[in-house]
C-alpha positions as CSV (number, residue, x, y, z in Angstrom):
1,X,0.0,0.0,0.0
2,X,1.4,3.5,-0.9
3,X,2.0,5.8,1.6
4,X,0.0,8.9,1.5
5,X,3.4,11.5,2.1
6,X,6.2,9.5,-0.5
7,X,8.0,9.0,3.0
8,X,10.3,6.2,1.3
9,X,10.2,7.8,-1.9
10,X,9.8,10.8,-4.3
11,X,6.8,13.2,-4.4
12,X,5.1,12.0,-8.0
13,X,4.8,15.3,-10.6
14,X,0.2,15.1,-10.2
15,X,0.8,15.8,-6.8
16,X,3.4,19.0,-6.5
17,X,2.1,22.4,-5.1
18,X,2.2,26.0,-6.0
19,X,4.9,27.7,-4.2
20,X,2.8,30.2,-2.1
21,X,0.8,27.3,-0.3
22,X,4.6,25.9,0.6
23,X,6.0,29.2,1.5
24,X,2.8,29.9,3.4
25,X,4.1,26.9,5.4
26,X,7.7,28.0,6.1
27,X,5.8,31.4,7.4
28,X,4.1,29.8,9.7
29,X,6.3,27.5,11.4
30,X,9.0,30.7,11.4
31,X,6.2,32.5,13.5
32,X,6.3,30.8,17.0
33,X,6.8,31.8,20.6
34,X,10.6,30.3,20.1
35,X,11.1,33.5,17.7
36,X,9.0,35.6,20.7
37,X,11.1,34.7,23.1
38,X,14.6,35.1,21.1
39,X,13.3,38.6,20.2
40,X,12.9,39.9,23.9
41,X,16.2,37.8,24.4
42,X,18.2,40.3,21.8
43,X,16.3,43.2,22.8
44,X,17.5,43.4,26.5
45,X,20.8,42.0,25.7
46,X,21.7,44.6,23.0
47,X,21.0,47.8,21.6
48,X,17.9,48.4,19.2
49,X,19.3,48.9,15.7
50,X,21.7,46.3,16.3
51,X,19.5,43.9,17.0
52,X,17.0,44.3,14.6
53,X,20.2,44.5,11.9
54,X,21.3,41.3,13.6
55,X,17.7,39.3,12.9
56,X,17.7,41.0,9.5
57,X,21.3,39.9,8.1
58,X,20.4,36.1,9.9
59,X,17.1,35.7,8.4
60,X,18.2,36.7,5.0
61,X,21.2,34.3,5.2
62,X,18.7,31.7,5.7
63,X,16.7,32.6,3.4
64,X,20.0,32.2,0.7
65,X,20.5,28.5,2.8
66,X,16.7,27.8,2.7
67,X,16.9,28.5,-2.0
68,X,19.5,25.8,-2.1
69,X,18.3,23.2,0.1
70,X,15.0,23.3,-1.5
71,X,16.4,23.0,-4.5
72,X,17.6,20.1,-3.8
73,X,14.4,18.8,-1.9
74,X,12.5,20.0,-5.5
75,X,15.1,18.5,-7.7
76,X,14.8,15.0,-6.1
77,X,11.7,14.7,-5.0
78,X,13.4,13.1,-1.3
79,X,12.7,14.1,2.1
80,X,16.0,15.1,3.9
81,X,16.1,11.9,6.0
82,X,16.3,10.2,2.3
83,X,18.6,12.2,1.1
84,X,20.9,11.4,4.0
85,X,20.8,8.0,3.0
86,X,22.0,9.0,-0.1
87,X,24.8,10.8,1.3
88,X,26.0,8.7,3.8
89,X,25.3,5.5,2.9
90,X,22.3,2.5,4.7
91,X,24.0,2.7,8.3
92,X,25.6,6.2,7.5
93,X,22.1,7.8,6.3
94,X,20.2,6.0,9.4
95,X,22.6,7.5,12.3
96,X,22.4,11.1,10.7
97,X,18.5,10.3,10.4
98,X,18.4,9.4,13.9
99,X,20.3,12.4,14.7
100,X,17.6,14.8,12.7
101,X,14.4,13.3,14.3
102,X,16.3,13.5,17.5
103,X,16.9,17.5,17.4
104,X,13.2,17.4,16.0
105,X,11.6,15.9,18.8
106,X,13.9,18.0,21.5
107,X,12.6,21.0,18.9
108,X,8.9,19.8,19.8
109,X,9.2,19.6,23.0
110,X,10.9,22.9,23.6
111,X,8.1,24.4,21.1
112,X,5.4,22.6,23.6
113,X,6.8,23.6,26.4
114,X,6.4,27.6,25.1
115,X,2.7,26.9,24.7
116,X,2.2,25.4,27.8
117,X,3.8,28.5,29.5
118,X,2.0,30.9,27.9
119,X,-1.1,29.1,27.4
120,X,-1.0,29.0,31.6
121,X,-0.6,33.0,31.5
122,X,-3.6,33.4,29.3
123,X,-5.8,31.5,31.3
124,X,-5.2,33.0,34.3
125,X,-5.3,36.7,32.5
126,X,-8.6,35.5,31.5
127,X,-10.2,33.5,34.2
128,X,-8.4,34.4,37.3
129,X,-7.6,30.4,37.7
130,X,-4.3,28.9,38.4
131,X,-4.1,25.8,36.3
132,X,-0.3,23.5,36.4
133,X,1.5,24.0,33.3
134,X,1.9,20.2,32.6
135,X,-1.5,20.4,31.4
136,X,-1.5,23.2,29.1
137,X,1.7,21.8,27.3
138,X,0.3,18.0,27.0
139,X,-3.2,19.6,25.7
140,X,-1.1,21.4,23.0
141,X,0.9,19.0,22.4
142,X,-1.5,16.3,21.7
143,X,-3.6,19.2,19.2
144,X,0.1,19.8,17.2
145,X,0.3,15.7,16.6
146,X,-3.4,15.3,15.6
147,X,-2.6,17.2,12.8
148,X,0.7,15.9,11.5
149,X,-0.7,13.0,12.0
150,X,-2.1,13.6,8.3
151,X,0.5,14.4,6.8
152,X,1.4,18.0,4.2
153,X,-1.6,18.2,2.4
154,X,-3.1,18.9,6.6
155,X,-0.5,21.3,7.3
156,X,-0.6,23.1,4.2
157,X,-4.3,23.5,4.8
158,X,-3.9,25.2,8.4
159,X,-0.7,27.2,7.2
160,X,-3.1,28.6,4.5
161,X,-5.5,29.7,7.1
162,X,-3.5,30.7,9.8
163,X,-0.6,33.0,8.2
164,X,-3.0,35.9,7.2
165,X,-4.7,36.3,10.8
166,X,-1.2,35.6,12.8
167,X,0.3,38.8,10.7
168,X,-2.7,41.3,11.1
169,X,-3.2,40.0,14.4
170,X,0.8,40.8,15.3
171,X,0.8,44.1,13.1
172,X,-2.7,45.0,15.6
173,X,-0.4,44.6,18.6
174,X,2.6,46.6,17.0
175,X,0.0,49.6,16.1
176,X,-1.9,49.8,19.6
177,X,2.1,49.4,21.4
178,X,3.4,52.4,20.1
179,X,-0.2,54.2,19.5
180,X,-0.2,53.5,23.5
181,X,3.2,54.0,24.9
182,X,5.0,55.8,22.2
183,X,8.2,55.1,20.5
184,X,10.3,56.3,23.3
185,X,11.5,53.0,24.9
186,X,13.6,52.3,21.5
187,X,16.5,53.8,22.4
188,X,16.7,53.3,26.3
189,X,20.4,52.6,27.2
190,X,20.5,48.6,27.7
191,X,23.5,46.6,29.1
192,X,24.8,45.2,25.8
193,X,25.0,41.0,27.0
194,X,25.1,39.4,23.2
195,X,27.6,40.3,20.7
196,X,26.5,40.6,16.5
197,X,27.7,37.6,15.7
198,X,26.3,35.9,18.6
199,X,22.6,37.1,17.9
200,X,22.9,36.7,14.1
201,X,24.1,33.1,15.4
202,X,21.1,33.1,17.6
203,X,18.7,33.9,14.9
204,X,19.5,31.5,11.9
205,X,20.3,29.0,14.8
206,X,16.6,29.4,15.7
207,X,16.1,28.1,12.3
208,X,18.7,26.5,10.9
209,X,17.3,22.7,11.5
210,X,14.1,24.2,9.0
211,X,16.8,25.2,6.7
212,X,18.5,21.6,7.0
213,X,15.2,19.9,7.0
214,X,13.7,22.0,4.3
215,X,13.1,19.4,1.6
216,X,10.7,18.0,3.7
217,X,8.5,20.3,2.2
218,X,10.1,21.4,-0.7
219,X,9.6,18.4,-2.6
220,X,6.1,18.8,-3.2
221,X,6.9,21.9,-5.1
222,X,6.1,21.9,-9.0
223,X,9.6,22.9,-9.9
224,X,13.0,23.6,-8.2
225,X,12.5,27.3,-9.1
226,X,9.6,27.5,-7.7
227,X,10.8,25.3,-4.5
228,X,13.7,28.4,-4.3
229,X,11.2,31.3,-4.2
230,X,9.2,29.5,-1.5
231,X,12.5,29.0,0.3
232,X,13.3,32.6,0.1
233,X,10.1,34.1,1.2
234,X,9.0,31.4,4.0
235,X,12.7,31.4,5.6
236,X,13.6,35.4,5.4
237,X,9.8,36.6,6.0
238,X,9.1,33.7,8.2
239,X,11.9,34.0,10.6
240,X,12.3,37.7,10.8
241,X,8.5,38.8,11.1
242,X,7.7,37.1,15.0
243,X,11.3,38.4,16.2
244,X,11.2,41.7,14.9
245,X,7.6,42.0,16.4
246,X,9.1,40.4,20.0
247,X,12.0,43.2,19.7
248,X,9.5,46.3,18.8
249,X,7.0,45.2,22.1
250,X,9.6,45.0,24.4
251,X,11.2,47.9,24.1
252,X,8.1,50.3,23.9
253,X,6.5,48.3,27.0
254,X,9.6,47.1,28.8
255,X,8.1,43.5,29.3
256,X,9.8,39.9,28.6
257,X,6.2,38.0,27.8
258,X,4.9,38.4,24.7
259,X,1.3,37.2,26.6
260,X,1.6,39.6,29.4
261,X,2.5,42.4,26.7
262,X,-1.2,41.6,24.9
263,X,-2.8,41.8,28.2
264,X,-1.5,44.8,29.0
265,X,-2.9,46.5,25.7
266,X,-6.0,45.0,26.3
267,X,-5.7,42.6,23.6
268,X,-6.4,39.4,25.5
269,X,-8.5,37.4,23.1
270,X,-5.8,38.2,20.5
271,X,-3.2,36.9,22.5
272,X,-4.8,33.6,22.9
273,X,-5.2,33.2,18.5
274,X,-2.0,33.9,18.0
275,X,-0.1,31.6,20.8
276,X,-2.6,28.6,19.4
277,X,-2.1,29.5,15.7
278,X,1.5,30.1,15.8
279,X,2.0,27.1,18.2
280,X,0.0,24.8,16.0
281,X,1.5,25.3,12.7
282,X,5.0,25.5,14.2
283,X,5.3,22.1,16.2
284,X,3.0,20.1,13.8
285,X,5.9,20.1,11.0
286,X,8.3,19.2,13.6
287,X,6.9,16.2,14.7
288,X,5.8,15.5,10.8
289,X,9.7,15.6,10.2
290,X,10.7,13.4,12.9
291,X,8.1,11.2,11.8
292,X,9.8,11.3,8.3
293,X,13.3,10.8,9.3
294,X,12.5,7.6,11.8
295,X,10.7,6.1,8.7
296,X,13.4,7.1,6.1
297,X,15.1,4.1,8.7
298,X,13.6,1.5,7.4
299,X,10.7,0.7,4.5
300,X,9.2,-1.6,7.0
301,X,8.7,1.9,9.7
302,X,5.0,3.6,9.3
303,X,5.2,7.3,9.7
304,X,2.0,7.7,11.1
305,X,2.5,5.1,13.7
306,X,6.0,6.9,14.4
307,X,4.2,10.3,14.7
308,X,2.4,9.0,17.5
309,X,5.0,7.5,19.1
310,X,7.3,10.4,19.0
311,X,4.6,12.8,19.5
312,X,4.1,10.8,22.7
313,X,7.7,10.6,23.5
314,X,8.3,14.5,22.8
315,X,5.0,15.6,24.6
316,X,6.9,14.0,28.0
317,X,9.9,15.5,27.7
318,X,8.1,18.9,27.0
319,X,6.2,18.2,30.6
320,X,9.9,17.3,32.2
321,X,10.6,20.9,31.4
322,X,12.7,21.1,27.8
323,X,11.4,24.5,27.2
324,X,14.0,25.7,30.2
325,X,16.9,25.0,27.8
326,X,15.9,26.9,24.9
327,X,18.9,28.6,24.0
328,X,21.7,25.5,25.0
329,X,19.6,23.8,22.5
330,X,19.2,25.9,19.3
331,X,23.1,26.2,19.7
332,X,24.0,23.2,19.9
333,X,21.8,22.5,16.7
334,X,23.5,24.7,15.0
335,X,26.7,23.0,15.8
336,X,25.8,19.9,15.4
337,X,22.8,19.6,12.4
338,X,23.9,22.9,9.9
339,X,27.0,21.5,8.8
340,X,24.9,18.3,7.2
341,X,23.3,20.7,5.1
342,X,26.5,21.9,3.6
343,X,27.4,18.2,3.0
344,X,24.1,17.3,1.4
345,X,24.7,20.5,-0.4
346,X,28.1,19.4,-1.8
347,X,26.9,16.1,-2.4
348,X,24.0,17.1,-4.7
349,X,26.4,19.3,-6.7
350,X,29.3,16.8,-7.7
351,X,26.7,14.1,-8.1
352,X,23.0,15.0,-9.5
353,X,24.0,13.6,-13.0
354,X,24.1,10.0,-11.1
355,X,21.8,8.1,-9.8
356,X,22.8,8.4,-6.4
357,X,19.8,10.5,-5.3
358,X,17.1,8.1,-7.3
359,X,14.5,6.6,-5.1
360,X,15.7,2.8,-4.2
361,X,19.3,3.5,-5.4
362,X,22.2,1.3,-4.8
363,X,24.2,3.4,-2.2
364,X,27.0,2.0,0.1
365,X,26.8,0.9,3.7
366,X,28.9,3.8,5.1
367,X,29.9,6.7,3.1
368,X,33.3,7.8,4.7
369,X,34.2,10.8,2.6
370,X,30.4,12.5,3.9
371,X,31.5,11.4,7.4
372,X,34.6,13.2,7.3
373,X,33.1,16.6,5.4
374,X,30.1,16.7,8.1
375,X,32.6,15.8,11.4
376,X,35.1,18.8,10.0
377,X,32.0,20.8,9.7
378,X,30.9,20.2,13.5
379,X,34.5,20.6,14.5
380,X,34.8,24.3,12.9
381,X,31.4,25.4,14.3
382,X,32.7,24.5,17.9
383,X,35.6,26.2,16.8
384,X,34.3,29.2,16.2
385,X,31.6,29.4,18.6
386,X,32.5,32.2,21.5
387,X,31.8,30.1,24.5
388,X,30.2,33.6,26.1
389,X,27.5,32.4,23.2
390,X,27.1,28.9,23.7
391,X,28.8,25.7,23.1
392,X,32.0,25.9,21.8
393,X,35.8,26.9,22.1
394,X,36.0,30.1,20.6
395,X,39.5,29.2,18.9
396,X,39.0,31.1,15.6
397,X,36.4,33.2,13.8
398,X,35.5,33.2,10.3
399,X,31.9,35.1,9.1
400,X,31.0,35.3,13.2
401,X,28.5,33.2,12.3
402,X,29.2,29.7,13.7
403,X,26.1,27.5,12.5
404,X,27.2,29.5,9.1
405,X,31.0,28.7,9.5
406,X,30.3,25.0,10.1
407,X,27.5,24.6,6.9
408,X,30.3,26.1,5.0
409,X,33.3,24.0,6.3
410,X,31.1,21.0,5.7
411,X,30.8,22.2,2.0
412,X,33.9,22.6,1.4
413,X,35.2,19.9,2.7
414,X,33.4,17.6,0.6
415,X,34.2,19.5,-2.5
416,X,38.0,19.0,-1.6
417,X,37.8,15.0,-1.1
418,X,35.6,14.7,-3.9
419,X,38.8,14.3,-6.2
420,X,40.1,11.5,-3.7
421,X,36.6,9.8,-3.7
422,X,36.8,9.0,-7.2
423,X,40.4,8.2,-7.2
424,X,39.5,5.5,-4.0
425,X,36.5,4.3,-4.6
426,X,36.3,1.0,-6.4
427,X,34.6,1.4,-10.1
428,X,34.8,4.8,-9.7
429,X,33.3,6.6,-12.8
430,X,34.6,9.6,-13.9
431,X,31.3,11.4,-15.0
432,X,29.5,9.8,-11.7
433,X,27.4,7.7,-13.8
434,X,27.0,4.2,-15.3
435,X,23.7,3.6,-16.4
436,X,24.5,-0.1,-17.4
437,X,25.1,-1.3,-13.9
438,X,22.8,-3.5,-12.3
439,X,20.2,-2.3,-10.1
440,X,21.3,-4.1,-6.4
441,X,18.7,-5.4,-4.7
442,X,17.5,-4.0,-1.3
443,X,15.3,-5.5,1.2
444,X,14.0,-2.6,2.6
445,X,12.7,-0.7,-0.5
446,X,8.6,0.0,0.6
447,X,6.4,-0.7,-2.3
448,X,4.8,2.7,-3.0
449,X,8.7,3.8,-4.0
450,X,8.9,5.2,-7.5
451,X,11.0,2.6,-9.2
452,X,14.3,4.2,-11.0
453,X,14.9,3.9,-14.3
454,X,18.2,3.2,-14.0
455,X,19.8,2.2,-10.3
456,X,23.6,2.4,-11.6
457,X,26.4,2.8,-9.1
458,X,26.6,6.5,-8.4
459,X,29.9,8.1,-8.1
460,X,31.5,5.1,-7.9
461,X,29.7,3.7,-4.7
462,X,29.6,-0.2,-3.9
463,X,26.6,-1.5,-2.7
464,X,26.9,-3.7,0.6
């Protein structure tokens, strides 16, 4: 039986989207109490201009990441937990999977948490009742899985909907803030705690792992160009609206809760759509793409079945209290997940005439050379990380931008062994492709895979 989302396979032509319903997605998940809370973050920890200069120079840089990736997502048709298998090989491509839906779930949980917190302030704004916060977070939670549960076409639909009341609704908020207290807070003196670099790192680090994990959605878009523009607008518009929002309401009101700030403008009700909206569309796509790298394990793995599962799993470590290390844990994403995308990156550039990155592919157990590029990539992002900013060792600095520096490292570092892959690899073919191979058998390929045309050794890889 086929699965509805292509989770072991690519996204057939008849069922691509229009780029605005996908970039409508990318805006919503990029609006999300995480972005609220990074925003106050920058605004009491540096000056104003700075920081909003800071969220705009991240977000566009993510927005440059978020063209290429989906590119790739477009181009292949693969979820990014596919293409790892790709890249790294059956046992390589299941232990970077693992480590994707891993950072998802913590994601989910840290995301549930958020809405727990503030769902708690909301109802005691309203009612005057002190309810636990366990309960709000496992209530939200359970909503955000219910509707990945059903896969894209269900959070495309709720994106759709949601995006144009979360931006009047945050617009509404801006207007009555400065209508009520004036502009004047904008410039009060602050004790400058974050460096540039940090808070640009901060921002796309907020991110990144929707950068990394953008062909997720991506491949249901019609064409890679139209995958790119989606990619711009959802990552640049999507990441930079909910902080730049965060940083404008804190200064005027001098407040660090973006729920206590509605309350105080008398915009309770409002308050309450937009922490449900933004919450929902956010953390259903997380748990959708844990879901999809779990299953990417195996053909024999059902992603529903793993949506619950991990939904379950995530929604208790959300109630343990994940949401208290927010900012530990989009740094150490950075570090550890960005510098895959610059391998997959690499990978997709040197070998997209092959059929490497066909569904059901002959790939080999454990791609070295991607090993290598991605470990270089996670050693120069510790490397360069200021440990004033978060993990790292704060040896060197090259754009300031650590998650950046460590994407990039992992680039290039692929690039450069690529000439030593070919010469290593047994059968290796200088154009990357040999269409008269055999196809090798696998025993995991799921039935609803689209079969390749040709299943030649790609690049010179041995099947195991």
């Amino acid at each position: 039986m086929e699965s509805t989302d292509y989770e072991h396979g690519a996204v057939p032509a008849d069922q691509r989207k229009s780029w605005i319903s996908i970039a409508a997605v990318w805006i919503a998940i990029g609006i999300d109490l995480s972005g609220a809370f990074l925003g106050v973050a920058l605004a009491t920890g540096m000056p104003f201009w700075p920081a909003i200069t800071a969220t705009v120079t991240g977000s566009l840089l993510l927005g440059l990441l978020a063209m290429a990736c989906a590119y790739v997502g477009a181009a292949t048709g693969l979820s990014t937990a596919m293409l790892s298998r790709a890249v790294f090989g059956k046992i390589g491509g299941a232990v970077l999977a693992i480590a994707l839906a891993v950072s998802l779930l913590g994601w989910f949980a840290v995301q549930a948490g958020f809405f727990g917190s503030n769902a708690q302030i909301a109802f005691s704004e309203l009612t005057g009742l002190e309810v636990p916060v366990q309960l709000f977070t496992a209530i939200g939670g359970v909503l955000m899985v219910l509707t990945a549960l059903w896969g894209y076409r269900s959070i495309s639909r709720l994106s759709t909907l949601a995006v144009p009341l979360l931006l009047l609704l945050l617009v509404v908020g801006v207007v009555v803030a400065f209508a009520t207290f004036g502009a004047g807070g904008l410039d009060s003196p602050v004790e400058t705690t974050i460096t540039f670099g940090g808070a640009v790192s901060l921002v796309m680090g907020i991110f990144i792992l929707g950068v990394v994990s953008a062909p997720d959605m991506a491949r249901w878009a019609k064409s890679p160009r139209q995958a790119m523009a989606a990619g711009f607008v959802g990552f640049f518009f999507g990441n930079s609206i909910i902080i730049v929002v965060a940083i404008l309401l804190a200064r005027v009101m001098d407040q660090s809760e973006l729920m206590t700030i509605y309350f105080t403008l008398g915009l309770g009700l409002v308050a309450v759509v937009v922490l449900i909206l933004a919450q929902w569309t956010t953390n259903t796509t997380n748990i959708y793409s844990a879901a999809l790298s779990f299953s990417s394990i195996s053909g024999r793995l059902n992603r529903r079945t793993l949506t619950i599962v991990g939904g379950a799993v995530g929604i208790v470590i959300a109630v343990a209290g994940a949401a208290d290390f927010f900012v530990p844990f989009i740094l150490a994403i950075g570090v550890i997940i960005a510098p895959y995308g610059g391998v997959y990156l690499a990978a997709y550039l040197t070998g997209r005439r092959g059929s490497r990155f066909t569904p059901g592919a002959a790939v080999p157990t454990v791609d070295v050379w991607a090993v290598v590029a991605w470990a270089a990539g996670i050693f120069v992002a510790l490397a360069t990380t200021n440990p004033a900013d978060g993990l790292g060792f704060g040896w060197a600095s090259i754009t300031t931008i650590s998650a950046l520096d460590g994407l990039l490292a992992g680039f290039v570092v692929y690039l450069a062994l690529a000439p030593l892959r070919q010469r290593e690899l047994p059968g290796a073919a200088p154009t990357g492709e040999d269409a008269s191979a055999p196809a090798a058998a696998e025993d995991d390929e799921p039935s609803g895979a689209e079969k390749p045309r040709a299943t030649a050794r790609a690049n010179g890889e041995v099947t195991a």
